[in-house]
N, C-alpha and C positions, 0 to 999 in steps of 0.2 A: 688454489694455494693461497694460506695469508700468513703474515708477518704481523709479531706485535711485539714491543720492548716493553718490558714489565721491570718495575723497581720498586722492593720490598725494603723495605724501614722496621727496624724493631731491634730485637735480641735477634741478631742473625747470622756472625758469624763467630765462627770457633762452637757451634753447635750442628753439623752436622748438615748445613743447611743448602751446600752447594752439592755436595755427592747426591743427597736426596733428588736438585733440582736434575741433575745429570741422569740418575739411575729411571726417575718418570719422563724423562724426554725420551730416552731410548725404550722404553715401555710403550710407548704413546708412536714410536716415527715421528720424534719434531725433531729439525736439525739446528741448528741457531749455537750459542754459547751462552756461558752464567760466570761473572767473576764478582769480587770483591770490590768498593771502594770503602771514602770514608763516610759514605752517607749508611751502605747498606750493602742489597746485595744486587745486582744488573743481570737480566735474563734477557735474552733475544730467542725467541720461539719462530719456527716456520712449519711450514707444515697447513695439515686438511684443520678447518675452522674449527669441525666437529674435537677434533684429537687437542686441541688449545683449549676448546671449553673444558673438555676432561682434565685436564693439567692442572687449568687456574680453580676448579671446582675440590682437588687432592690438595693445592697449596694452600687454601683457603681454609679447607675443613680437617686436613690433616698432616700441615706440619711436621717437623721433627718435634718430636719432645721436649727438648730443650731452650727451642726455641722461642722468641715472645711476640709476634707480629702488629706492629701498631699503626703503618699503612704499606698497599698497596698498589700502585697506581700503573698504569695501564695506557700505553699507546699504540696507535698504528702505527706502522712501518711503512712507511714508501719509497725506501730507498732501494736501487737497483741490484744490489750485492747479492747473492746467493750462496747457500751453506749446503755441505753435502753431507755432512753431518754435523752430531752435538758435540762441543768441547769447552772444559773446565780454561777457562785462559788467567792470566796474570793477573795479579789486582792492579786496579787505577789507583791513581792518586788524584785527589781532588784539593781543593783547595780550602772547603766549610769541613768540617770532622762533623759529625754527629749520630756515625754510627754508635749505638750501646754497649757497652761492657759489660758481659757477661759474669753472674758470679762464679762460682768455685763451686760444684755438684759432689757430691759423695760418689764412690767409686759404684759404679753399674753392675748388675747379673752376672752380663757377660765376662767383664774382667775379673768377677770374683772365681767362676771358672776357671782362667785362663790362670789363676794363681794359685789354684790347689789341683790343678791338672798334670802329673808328673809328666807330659809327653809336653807339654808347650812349654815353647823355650822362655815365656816368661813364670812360668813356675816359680813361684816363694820369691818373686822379685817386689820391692815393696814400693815403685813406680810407674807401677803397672798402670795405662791411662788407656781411653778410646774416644773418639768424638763426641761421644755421649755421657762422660764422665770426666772430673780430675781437675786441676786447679785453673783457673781463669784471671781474676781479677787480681787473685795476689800475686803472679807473676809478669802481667803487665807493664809494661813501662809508658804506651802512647798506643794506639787505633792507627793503622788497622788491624786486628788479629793475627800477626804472623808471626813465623816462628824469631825472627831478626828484631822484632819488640818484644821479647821476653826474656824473661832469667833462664830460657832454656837455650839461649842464641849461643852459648859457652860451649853448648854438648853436639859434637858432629853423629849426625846421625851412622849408623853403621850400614850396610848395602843392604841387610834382611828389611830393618825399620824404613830407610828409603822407599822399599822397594813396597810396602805397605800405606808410607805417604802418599806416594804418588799414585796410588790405586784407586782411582773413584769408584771402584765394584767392593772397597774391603773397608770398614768400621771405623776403621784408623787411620783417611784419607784426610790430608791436613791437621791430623789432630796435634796442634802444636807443641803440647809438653812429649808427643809420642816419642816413647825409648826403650830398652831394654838392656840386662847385665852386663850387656858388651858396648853402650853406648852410652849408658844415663846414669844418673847422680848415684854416690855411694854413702853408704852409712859410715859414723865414725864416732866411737865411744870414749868417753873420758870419762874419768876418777874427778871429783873435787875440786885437785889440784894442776889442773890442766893436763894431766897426764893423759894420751890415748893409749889406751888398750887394743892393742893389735889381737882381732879373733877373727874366724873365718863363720860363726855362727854369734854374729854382733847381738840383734834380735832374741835369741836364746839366753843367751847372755844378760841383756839387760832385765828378760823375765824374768830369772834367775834373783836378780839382786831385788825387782818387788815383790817377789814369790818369800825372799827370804826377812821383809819388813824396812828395806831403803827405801828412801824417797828420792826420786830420779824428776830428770828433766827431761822431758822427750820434744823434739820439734815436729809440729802437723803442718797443714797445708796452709794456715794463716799466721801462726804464732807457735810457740812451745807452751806446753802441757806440765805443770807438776805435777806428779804421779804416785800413789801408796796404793798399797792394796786395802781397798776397801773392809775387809773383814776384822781387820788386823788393829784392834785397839790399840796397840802401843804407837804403830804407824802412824795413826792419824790424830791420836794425843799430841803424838810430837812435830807434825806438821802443824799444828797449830800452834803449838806455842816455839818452832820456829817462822812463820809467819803473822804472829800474833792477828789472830783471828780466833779470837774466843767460842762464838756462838754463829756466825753467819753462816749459814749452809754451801756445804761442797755438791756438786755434780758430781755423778756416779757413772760411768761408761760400762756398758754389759757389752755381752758377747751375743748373749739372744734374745728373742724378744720374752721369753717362757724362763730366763732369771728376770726380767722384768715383770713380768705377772707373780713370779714367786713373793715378792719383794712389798708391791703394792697393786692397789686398784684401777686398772684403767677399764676406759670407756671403748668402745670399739671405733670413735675417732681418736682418741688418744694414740690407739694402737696403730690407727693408718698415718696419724704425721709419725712418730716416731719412726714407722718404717719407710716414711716416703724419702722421696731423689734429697731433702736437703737434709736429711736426718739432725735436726734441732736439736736440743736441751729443749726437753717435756713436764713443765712441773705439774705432777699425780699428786693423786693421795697417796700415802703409806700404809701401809696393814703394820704386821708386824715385823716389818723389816728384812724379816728371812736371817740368812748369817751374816747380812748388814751391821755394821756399827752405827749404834744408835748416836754418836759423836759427829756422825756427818752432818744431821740437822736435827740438829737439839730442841727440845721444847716446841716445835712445830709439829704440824700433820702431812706436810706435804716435803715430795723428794723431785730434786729435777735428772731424768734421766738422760741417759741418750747411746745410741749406737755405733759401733767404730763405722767411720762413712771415710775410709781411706785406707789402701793398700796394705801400709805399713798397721795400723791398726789392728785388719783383721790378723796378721799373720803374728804380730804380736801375741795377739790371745789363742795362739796354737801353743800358748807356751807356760800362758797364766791359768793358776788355779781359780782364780779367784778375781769377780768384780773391781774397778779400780776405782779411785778419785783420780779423777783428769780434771783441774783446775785450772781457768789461766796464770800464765807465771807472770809474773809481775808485782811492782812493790804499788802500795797502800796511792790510792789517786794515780798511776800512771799506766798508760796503755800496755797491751800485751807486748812481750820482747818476745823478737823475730830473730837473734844472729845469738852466735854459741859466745860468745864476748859478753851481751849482756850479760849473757844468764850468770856467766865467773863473776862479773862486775857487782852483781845485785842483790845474783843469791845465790853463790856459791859457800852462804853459809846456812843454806835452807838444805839443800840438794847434795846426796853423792854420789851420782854418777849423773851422767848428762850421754845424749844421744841424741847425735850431729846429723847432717849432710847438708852435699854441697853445691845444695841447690839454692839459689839466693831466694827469701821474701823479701818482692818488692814491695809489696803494698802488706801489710800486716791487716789481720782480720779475727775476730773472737767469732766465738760461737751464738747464735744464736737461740735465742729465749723464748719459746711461747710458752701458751696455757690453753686449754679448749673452754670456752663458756658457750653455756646453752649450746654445744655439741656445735659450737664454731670456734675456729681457730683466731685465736688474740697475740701478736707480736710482741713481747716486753723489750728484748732487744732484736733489733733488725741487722746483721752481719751476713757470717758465714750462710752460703746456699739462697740465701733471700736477696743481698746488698751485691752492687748498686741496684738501685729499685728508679723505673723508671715511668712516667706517664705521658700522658700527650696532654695538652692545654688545645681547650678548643680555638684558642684567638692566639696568636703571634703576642711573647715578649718585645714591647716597642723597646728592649735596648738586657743587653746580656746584664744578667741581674744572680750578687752572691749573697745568701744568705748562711748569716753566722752558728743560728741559734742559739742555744745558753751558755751555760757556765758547764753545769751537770749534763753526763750523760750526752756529750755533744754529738750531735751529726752536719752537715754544710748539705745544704743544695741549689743548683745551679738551674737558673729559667733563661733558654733563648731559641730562638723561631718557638716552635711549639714543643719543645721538650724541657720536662719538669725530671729533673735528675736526682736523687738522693745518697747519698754516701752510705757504706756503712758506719753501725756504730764507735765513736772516737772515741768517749769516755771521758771524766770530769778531767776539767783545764785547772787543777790545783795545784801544780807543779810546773816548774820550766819543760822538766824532758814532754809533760802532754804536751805542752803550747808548742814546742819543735813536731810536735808527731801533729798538732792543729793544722800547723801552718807546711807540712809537707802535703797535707792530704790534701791542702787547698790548690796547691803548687800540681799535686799528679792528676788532680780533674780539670785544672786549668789545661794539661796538657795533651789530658784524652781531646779535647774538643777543641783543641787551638783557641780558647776561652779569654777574650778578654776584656776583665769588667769593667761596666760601668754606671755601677750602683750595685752598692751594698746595704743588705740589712742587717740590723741587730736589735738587739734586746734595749732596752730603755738604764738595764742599771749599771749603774757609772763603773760600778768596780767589778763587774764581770771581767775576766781577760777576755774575752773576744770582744765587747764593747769598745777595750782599749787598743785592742789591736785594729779595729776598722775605723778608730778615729786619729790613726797613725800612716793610711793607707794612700789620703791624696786621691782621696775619690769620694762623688757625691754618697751621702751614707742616709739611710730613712731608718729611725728608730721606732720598733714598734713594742707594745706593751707586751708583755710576758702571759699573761692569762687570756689576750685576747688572740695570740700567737695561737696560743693550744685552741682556740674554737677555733680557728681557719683551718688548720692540722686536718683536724675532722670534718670541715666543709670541703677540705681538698680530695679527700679520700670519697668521698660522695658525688664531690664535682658536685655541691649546693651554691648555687646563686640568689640568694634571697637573705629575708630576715627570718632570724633563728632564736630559740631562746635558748641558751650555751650554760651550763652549769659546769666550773670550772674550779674542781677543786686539787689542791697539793701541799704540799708544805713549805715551799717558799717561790717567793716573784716580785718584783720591783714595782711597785704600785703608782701610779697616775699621782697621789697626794703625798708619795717619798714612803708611805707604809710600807709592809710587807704583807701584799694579799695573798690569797690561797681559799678563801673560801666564796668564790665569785661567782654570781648569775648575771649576764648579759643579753641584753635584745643585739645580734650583731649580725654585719651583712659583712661581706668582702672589700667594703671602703670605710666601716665607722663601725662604734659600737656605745651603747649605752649600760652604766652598771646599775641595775634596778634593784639588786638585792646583793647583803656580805652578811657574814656572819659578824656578830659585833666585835667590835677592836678588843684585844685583851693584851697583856704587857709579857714582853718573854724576856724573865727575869735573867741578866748575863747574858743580852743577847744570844749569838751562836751557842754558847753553854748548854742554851735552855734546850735545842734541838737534841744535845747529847745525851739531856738529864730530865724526863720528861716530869718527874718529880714537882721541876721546876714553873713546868707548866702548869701543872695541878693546883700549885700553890697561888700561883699566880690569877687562877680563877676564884678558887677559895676567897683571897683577900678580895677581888669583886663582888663577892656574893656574902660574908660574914665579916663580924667585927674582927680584931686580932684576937680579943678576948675568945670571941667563940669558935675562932682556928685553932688557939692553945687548947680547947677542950673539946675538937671534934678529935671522936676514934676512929680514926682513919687509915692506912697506909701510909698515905700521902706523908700527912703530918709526923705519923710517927717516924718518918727516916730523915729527917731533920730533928736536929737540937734543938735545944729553945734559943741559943744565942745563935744560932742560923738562922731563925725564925723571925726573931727582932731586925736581922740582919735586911733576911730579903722584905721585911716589912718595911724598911725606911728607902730599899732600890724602890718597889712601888710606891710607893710614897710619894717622895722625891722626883721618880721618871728618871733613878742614877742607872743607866747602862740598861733600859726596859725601852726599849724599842714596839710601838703596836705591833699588833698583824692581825689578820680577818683570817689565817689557816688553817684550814679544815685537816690539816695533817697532822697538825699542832695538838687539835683538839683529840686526834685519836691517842698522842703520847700521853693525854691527860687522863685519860679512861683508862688506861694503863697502867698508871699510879694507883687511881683512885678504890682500884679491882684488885689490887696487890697483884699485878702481872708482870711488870718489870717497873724500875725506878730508873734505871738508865740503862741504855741502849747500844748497844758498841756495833750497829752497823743499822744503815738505811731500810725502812723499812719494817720493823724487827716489832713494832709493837702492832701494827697494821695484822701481821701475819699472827700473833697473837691473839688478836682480838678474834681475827676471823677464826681460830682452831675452837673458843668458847661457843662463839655462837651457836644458838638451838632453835632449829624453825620452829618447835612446838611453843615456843614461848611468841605470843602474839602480843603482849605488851610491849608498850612504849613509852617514851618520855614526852612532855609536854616541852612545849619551847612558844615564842610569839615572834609576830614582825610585828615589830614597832616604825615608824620611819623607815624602812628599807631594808632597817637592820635585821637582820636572826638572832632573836637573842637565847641562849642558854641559859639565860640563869637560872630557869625553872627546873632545868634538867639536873643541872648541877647540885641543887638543893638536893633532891630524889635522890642523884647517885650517892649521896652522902650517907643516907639512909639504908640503899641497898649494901647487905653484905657479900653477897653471891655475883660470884665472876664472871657467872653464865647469865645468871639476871641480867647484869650490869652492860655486859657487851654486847647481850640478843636486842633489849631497849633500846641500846645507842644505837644500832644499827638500823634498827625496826622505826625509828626518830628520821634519820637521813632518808630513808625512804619516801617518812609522812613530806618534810620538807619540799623533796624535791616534786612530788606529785602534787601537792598543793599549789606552789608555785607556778607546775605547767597547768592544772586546771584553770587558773586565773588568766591563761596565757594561752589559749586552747587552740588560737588562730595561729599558733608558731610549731615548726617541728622541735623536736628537744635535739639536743646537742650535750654528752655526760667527756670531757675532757677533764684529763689531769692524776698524775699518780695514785689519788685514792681510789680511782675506777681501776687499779689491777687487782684492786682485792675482789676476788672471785664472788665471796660468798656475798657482797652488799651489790655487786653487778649482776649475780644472777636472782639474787631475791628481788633488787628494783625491778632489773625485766619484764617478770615477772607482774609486779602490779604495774608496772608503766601497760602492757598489753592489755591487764586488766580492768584500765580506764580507758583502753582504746587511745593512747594517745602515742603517737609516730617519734620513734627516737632513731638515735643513731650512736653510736660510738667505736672509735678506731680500732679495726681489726688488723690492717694490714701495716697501718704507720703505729710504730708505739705508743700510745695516747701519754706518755712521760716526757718528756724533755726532750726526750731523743726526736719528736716530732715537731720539734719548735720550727727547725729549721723551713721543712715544707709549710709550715702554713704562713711565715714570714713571706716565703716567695709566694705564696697565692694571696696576699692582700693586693687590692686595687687601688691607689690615689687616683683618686678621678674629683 
């Protein structure tokens, strides 16, 4: 007979992961117990040595699903006590927190049965949950997983639900949101005007009002959703110009995966994330739309789709004719609104009708964003189904450490013992209500872990809000550079310890000389970095402006490269959407240096090819010339632009000249693309002793990530770039917490 205590660390509970240990112990004849603390999960085994290795060999290689194991560790037992059988006991309380929170999974097989099954008494109920599916992290308040830490501590379970809780033989043992029509949250619909509408068929109802062209506010398992029916040109006309959203593309929510093939192109990994446990936002190519409004995403090639992955969702679309826009609700810079209040407060002049229930979000969560390149899966944004994202560090944080990361696109994570914690996505700090929704999120992971810091990091520029808020904080604070943030990002995802050569481009960052860099190559380890190569300084005329008005940057290259005289008489785009007295105008800011700030960014220079191509002259949402570019682009065009390194610089001006010359859009864009490629492979050939490192918003464009690949394999030289962390902003934060002082 032997005895061993076993304690498993990771993603482990509130997935499934004690009934599992319970149902293989009686399988096996061990007798012992399994509870919860706040490290993890505790097993006590007894039993024949043979039937233990079997055990630890099932835990090891086949977990529950949902689960994330990152250690397990393993003693002998010598103490005299004897067990006469297995039992699920109490959870402990410890005194260190550092079990993991689990994210928010999309609703399971099993419960989508269990909701179009007319004999199961959760039938058409739209809260239907099991240990293997249903909300986690947004209803949290503090670890350890139970039901008296969450938004569902309000709702008394009924004796049927009980009697399934307490079942370690039945799916839905512990499963903490578990409930059903006689015990758990209700729907509640409202008019505009805060009026509820009393119906016994709420769901039909609200189908009903986007079936007939309203635009409704629906709450999901992280945030509420604005809603039109996707088919419906007047609907989504007028969703946008009540949200003034001109041209940025909507997400499109299907019923199946086969309107999703109707619609556009996918790959057969496309088709496996879209259907798997976290069901994402998928940006595809597009065909012809199908009975899509071509109003969703304009002037692009690509649609993001994605599949209802919650209760009320599916049973929604028993009612819809027709594809929807599921949008986050929210005004212009501020995170997704969680409570029916916002939504009256914000946009109750967007919305008419709204649909409630009364089940709180704690933790508020958006939807999560990939893209498949080279038939792998790329993160844009990390939220819902993915977040919190967590790692192990091989060595012990010597001292609990928060990192802030940027401005844009925020996320926070948290380094102590050996766990590297990530948030999900927060969203740009451009507003008071983010920085409240900032500094709550700091507050509820301070409070998963009993957290508390000391030492912070941040970003290097001054007028960031989270720079300003960690120098408010009354704790030691380590600022770090912003482009050299995003190579760590991507050495942390690798777990790389060495020197690297990091090519780091985007469109803006707080520079080491007070510039604004963005188009950066560094030699950099995890304690230093050296900048060996920028793209040459150029002036963006109207500061922030110029990011608005890419026009501006065009211009702003032009006067580097020609006299005034031969600007007023290039044919150009560019020039022609300016007057001549705007002309003179922005010729004396450059001149001058009146409100033209440098930058070295490569984001910058894409808004400039977008001018200069007659593709847009100003841009009314991030991004927008990037995805342009990339829809021109033509691999059969093998030409490219010339460009030199002078002193360290990259200078364009050769290029610049050329695109002046070219008239064609596809010329123009396949070159400039076909240009960054030469650059960066030249670069690493010079550099061949280093692995490559591709960080920063211009690597989500697909088509310049999958063409570099491409020849980066074809010189044989070793890259890397962020798959699972967003190589955007969103990843600042992990790589802030993986540098080293040393």
């Amino acid at each position: 007979m032997s005895k061993f205590k076993i304690e498993v660390q990771g993603i482990v509970q509130g997935v499934g992961f004690r009934p599992f240990v319970y149902n293989l112990a009686l399988k096996l004849n061990l007798n012992g117990y399994v509870n919860n603390d706040d490290k993890g999960v505790n097993i006590l085994l007894q039993g024949k040595k043979s039937n233990i290795d079997i055990f630890l060999s099932e835990l090891k290689n086949k977990p529950p699903v949902l689960s994330k194991i990152d250690n397990i560790f393993i003693f002998e037992d010598n103490s005299l006590e004897e067990f006469s059988d297995f039992k699920i006991i109490q959870s402990a309380n410890q005194k260190s927190k550092s079990t993991l929170v689990s994210p928010d999974i999309a609703i399971c097989e099993d419960c989508i049965k269990d909701i179009k099954n007319t004999q199961n008494r959760r039938y058409q109920y739209e809260f239907t949950n099991c240990t293997n599916c249903g909300p986690r992290y947004s209803i949290i308040s503090t670890v350890p997983y139970d039901r008296i830490n969450t938004s569902m501590s309000d709702f008394i379970m009924c004796q049927e639900c009980k009697e399934e809780y307490e079942d370690p033989t039945n799916r839905r043992y512990h499963a903490q949101p578990i409930c059903c029509p006689n015990c758990g949250p209700k729907l509640k619909l409202y008019d505009n005007q805060k009026n509820e509408l009393s119906s016994n068929e709420t769901l039909k109802k609200i189908a009903q009002k986007i079936n007939s062209g309203f635009i409704v506010a629906i709450k999901g398992i992280g945030g509420f959703h604005i809603i039109c029916d996707a088919t419906n040109e007047n609907a989504v006309k007028k969703l946008r110009e009540k949200k003034n959203r001109p041209t940025k593309p909507f997400a499109v929510m299907f019923k199946y995966i086969d309107e999703i093939k109707s619609c556009t192109n996918i790959s057969k990994k496309e088709e496996e994330i879209i259907l798997c446990k976290e069901k994402p936002i998928v940006i595809v190519d597009k065909n012809s739309m199908g009975k899509i409004s071509e109003q969703i995403a304009p002037n692009i090639n690509r649609l993001g789709v994605f599949l209802p992955y919650s209760p009320l969702h599916i049973l929604l679309f028993e009612y819809l004719n027709n594809p929807i826009i599921a949008t986050s609700a929210n005004l212009k810079d501020e995170p997704i609104i969680k409570s029916v209040e916002e939504i009256f407060n914000k946009l109750g002049n967007v919305v008419d009708y709204v649909l409630d229930f009364n089940r709180e979000i704690i933790n508020a969560c958006d939807d999560s964003i990939v893209q498949v390149v080279n038939d792998e899966i790329q993160i844009l944004r990390l939220a819902r189904g993915y977040a919190p994202i967590s790692f192990k560090s091989n060595s012990n944080f010597d001292k609990n450490i928060l990192a802030l990361g940027a401005n844009q696109k925020s996320s926070i994570s948290l380094g102590f013992n050996k766990n590297i914690i990530s948030s999900p996505y927060i969203g740009d700090m451009n507003s008071i209500v983010s920085m409240e929704y900032f500094k709550r999120s700091v507050s509820t992971f301070e409070k998963f872990y009993d957290f508390k810091t000391q030492l912070i990091v941040c970003d290097k520029h001054p007028s960031y809000e989270t720079t300003k808020w960690a120098m408010n904080q009354k704790k030691p604070v380590k600022q770090l550079q912003h482009h050299y943030s995003h190579a760590l990002a991507t050495m942390a995802e690798y777990d790389l310890d060495e020197d690297v050569l990091a090519f780091v481009f985007d469109g803006t960052g707080y520079g080491d000389d007070g510039n604004i860099w963005g188009g950066e190559v560094f030699i950099a380890n995890r304690n230093s970095y050296k900048r060996i190569n920028h793209i040459k300084y150029f002036k963006l005329l109207g500061g922030e402006k110029a990011v608005k008005e890419p026009k501006r940057v065009a211009l702003s290259l032009l006067f580097d490269n020609f006299t005034f005289e031969e600007v007023l008489n290039l044919d150009n785009a560019c020039v022609n959407s300016f007057s001549k007295n705007e002309l003179e105008l922005f010729y004396k800011m450059w001149q001058k240096n009146l409100n033209a700030p440098l930058t070295s960014s490569f984001g910058r220079v894409f808004d400039a090819i977008s001018s200069f191509s007659n593709i847009l002259q100003i841009q009314t949402y991030e991004g927008e010339t990037g995805l342009l570019i990339e829809k021109e682009y033509d691999e059969n065009i093998k030409e490219t632009y010339d460009y030199e390194i002078v002193d360290n610089q990259i200078d364009l001006s050769k290029a610049i000249i050329a695109i002046i010359k070219d008239k064609d859009k596809k010329v123009i864009c396949s070159k400039f693309i076909n240009m960054i490629i030469n650059i960066i492979c030249e670069i690493s050939l010079e550099n061949k002793n280093l692995k490559v490192l591709l960080s920063g918003g211009v690597f989500q464009n697909k088509t310049l990530l999958e063409q570099l690949s491409k020849r980066l394999k074809k010189e044989k030289i070793k890259f890397y770039f962020s798959k699972t962390i967003p190589l955007n902003d969103q990843g600042i934060s992990l790589g802030q917490l993986y540098f080293q002082n040393k």
